[in-house]
C-alpha positions, 0 to 999 in steps of 0.5 A, a space after each residue: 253402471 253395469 254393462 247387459 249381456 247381449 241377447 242370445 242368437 235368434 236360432 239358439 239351441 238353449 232357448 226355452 221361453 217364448 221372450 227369448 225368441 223375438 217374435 219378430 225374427 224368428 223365422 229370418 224373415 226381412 223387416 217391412 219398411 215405414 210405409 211414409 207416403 213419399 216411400 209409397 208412391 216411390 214404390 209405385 211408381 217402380 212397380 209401374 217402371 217394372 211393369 212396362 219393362 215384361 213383354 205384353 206376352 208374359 202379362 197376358 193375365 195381368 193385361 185381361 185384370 187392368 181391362 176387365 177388373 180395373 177396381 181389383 187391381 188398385 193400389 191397395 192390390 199392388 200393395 199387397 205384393 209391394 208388402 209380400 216381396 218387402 218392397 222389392 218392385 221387380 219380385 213383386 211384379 212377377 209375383 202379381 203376372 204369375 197370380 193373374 195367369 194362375 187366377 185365371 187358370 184355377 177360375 176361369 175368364 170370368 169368375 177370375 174377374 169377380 172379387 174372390 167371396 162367397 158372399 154377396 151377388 158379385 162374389 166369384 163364389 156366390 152360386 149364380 144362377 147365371 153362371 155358365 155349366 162350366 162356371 157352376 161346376 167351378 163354384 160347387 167343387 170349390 165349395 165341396 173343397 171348403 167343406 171338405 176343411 182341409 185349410 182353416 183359418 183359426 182368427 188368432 195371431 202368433 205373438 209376432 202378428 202373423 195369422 196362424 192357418 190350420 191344415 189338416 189332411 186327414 180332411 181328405 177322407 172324401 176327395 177322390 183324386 178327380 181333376 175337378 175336386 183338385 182344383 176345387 180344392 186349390 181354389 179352396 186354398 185361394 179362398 182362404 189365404 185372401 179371406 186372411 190377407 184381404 183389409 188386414 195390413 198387418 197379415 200383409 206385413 208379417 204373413 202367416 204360420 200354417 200349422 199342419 197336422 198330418 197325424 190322421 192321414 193316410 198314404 192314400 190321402 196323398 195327391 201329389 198334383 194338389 200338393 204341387 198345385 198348392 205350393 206354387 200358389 203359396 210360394 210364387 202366386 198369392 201375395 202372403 208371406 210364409 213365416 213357418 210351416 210347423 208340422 205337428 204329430 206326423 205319422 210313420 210315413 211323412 219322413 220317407 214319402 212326404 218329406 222327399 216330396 215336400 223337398 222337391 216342390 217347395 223352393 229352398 228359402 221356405 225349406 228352412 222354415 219347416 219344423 217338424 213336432 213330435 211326441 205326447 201332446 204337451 211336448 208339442 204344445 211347449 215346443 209350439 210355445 216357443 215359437 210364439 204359439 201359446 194353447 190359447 191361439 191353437 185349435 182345440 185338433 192338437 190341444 189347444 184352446 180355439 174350436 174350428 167351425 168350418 160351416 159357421 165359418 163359411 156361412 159368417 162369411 156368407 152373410 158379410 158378403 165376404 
């Protein structure tokens, strides 16, 4: 029989169709293991092992969750950082103390506490009449930075399975850089990426791309406190793999005021995964495509074929108690 040629590097140059890049791959992220049963409970048990070992002082936050929310911080909660750090027990543990310390900074000691909804009496986002000052304040500018639509899930996949996230700063046209609207707009970020993550074991597993199309903003959009805010969320908090950050259409400015900034907040394994698209609207949908992209998963923003509804979005959510 004849012999098959080896299939080209993953990061080759000459690639042109989406089958010659494993979707998989693509970014150099590491495989997931089968989840047997005996492999899981070994995993949490090492989770445990590693809990015990950091000092009561360096879990506060994780301590207050055990206590206080003990049904938001079972197994199907570990699990999702055992699947953010590929079963590495010792990162995903001081993934799972930073996010309960962050948790509680961004919403405070008791919506902190409360699962992360809109919808539903019990959801942290739920506008409760019983809510203190504070609290309410909390909830409206959050809901101010979710309208705003600066993060949008699009409820499509790439050919690998990631869940793709809209980001679209020119949505900043009505922030005004005030200590409250930053942090409703982090919270925002917080809402959105668990709204993906939470019951979806497949996004748990392989991530999410985030398509970022910064091609309406302005200089003056930029709130470099929101943006570090976002990246240490992203990179060292949520429990959500980062496959890529594609950057679409960017205007003058993003090579010599965002870039330098971008290099300096985001650790260097998630600077390897930025790509950057320039050019007319069909170049960058065929170069989107070759990275597992098709029109069809896009929103209809840079051409492709999927119409973002942020307010029907929030009120689905809303009515599903989600």
């Amino acid at each position: 029989g004849s012999t098959v040629p080896p299939p080209p590097p993953p990061h080759s140059c000459s690639l042109t169709t989406t089958e010659a890049m494993d979707p998989l791959t693509i970014y150099g992220q590491r495989p997931q293991p089968e989840e047997t049963p005996e492999f899981l409970s070994a995993k949490f048990a090492e989770l445990e092992d590693e809990l015990s070992k950091i000092p009561a002082e360096k879990k506060v936050g994780w301590i207050s969750a055990t206590e206080k929310c003990p049904a938001l911080v079972a197994e199907s909660h570990r699990l999702m950082f055992l699947r953010c750090e590929v079963f590495n027990a010792k990162e995903a543990v001081a993934r799972i103390c930073n996010y309960w310390d962050k948790r509680i900074e961004l919403f405070g000691k008791v919506l902190a506490f409360k699962p992360l909804h809109v919808g539903g009496t019990e959801g942290a986002l739920h506008e409760n009449s019983e809510n203190t000052k504070e609290d309410a304040d909390r909830v409206r500018f959050t809901w101010k930075g979710l309208y705003l639509g600066f993060m949008r899930p699009t409820m499509t996949h790439d050919t690998g399975g990631r869940a793709i996230v809209f980001a679209d700063p020119s949505a900043f046209k009505g922030y005004n850089h005030t200590s409250d609207e930053r942090y409703g707009v982090a919270r925002s970020t917080w809402y959105v990426l668990h709204n993906i993550l939470e019951g979806n074991d497949t996004v748990q597993k392989l991530g999410v791309v985030v398509i970022a199309y910064p091609h309406h903003a302005k200089i003056s959009y930029v709130d470099r406190k929101l943006m570090k805010m976002n990246m240490e969320s992203i990179t060292g908090c949520i429990p959500v793999r980062m496959g890529s950050f594609h950057i679409c259409h960017p205007p003058w400015f993003f090579g010599n005021i965002i870039f330098p900034l971008i290099k300096v907040i985001m650790p260097d394994r998630m600077k390897k995964r930025i790509r950057v698209h320039s050019g007319s609207q069909e170049k960058v949908l065929d170069s989107l495509e070759k990275f597992g992209l098709e029109r069809s998963v896009l929103p209809s923003d840079i051409g492709g074929d999927v119409i973002l509804d942020t307010d029907g979005w929030l009120q689905e959510c809303k009515k599903k108690g989600l």
